[in-house]
N, C-alpha and C positions, 0 to 999 in steps of 0.2 A: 314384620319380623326383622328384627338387627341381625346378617348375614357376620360373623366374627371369625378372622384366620386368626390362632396361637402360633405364634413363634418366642422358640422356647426351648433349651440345648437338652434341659434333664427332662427326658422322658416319662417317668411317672410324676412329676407336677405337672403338664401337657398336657396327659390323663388325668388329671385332678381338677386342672383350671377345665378343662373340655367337659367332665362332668358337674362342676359347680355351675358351668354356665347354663347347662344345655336343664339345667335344674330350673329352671323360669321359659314357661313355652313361648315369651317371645323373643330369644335368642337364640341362634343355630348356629354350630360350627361348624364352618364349611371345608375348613383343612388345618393343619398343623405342619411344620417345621421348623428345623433345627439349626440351621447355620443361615447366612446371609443369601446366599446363591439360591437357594431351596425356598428361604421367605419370599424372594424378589417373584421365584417362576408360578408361587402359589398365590402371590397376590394381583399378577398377571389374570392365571387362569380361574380365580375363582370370583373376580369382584366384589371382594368384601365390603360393607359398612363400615368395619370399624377392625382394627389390629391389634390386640394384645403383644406387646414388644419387646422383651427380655432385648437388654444390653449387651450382655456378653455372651456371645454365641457358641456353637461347635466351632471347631477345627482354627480356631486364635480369632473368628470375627467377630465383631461390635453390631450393634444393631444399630449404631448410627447412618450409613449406607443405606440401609434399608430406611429407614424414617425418612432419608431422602429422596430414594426414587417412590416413596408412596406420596409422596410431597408433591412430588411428576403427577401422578396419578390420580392425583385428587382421592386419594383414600386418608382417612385421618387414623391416626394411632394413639394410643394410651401405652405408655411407656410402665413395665413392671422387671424392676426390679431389687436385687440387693441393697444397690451403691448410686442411689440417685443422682445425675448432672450435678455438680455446684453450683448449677445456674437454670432458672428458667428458659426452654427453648419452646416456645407456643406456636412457632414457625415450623418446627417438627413434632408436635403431639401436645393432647389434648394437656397433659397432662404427665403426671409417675407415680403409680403404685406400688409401694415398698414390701419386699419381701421381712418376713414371711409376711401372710397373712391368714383372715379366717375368713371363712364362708360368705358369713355378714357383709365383710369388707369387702370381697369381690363383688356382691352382688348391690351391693351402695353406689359400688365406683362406678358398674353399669348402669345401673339406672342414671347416675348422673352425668355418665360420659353419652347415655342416648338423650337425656335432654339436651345438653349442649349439639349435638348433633341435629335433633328436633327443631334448634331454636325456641325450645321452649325456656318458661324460665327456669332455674332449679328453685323446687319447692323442699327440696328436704331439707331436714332440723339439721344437720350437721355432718358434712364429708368426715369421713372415713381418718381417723389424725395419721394414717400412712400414707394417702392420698394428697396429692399436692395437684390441684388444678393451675393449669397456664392462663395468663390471659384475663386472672380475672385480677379482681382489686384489691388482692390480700398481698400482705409486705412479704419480700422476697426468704425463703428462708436463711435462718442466722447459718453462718460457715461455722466449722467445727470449730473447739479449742485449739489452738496451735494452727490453724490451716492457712499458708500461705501460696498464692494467686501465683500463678506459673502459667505459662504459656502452651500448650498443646504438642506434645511429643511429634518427632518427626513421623510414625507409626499414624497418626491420629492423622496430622493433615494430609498425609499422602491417600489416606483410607477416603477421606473428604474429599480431595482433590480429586480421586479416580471414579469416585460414585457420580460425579458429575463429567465423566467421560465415560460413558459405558463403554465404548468398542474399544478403549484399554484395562477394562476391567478382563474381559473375558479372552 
């Protein structure tokens, strides 16, 4: 059984991802929350499998932080949401599940986020086209129209900066 924390700021999609999962018996969720501090202490005490990761959190956080200390922890994440990276990070999750999405789709991306996790191969016909896996041998996706390359807000690195100092985090 694939043990799965949601983290995830809107409440009833939380409830919605929690029941589409727990809709295949061999996935369980073991807890849910909503801002960064909350994901970090539930993935502490629940030791998840696998993370479902909303990027933009409660109360102005990013789930970057958190992709990082699970990164400590040897816990792997599947990144879901709106406004995917402009860039692949495979070094913080398996992958990004793009919002919205439908049932199907969650339950594609699991399946294929537990073989990757498996070490198996993936045998399915075709990921999910909101689904972007890291890591594998697919060309990087194309940047939008108009999108020019900027370097990480001072908000952003400092957010990085301190997830890698915990005792100035808290």
């Amino acid at each position: 059984m694939l043990r799965i924390l949601v983290v995830e700021n809107d409440h009833q999609l939380a409830a919605t991802l929690k029941y589409l999962i727990e809709d295949n018996p061999r996935y369980r969720v073991v807890g849910t929350a909503g801002d960064a501090d909350a994901a970090i202490a539930a993935a502490e005490e629940t030791d998840p499998d696998l993370v479902l990761l909303d990027l933009h959190l409660a109360r102005g956080t990013t789930g970057f932080p958190v992709a990082v200390r699970l990164n400590e922890l040897g816990v792997p994440c599947l990144f879901v949401s709106g406004k995917a990276p402009a860039f692949p990070m495979p070094d913080l999750a398996l992958g990004c599940l793009m919002k919205p999405f439908t049932a199907e789709e969650v339950h594609r991306s699991l399946a294929m986020a537990e073989d990757l996790l498996r070490g198996r191969e993936t045998v399915r016909p075709k990921p999910p086209q909101n689904l972007t896996l890291y890591g594998t041998n697919d060309p990087p996706p194309a940047a939008e129209p108009g999108f020019i390359p900027s370097k990480p807000s001072l908000r952003t690195r400092l957010e990085h900066w301190i997830s890698r100092h915990p005792r100035l985090a808290g």
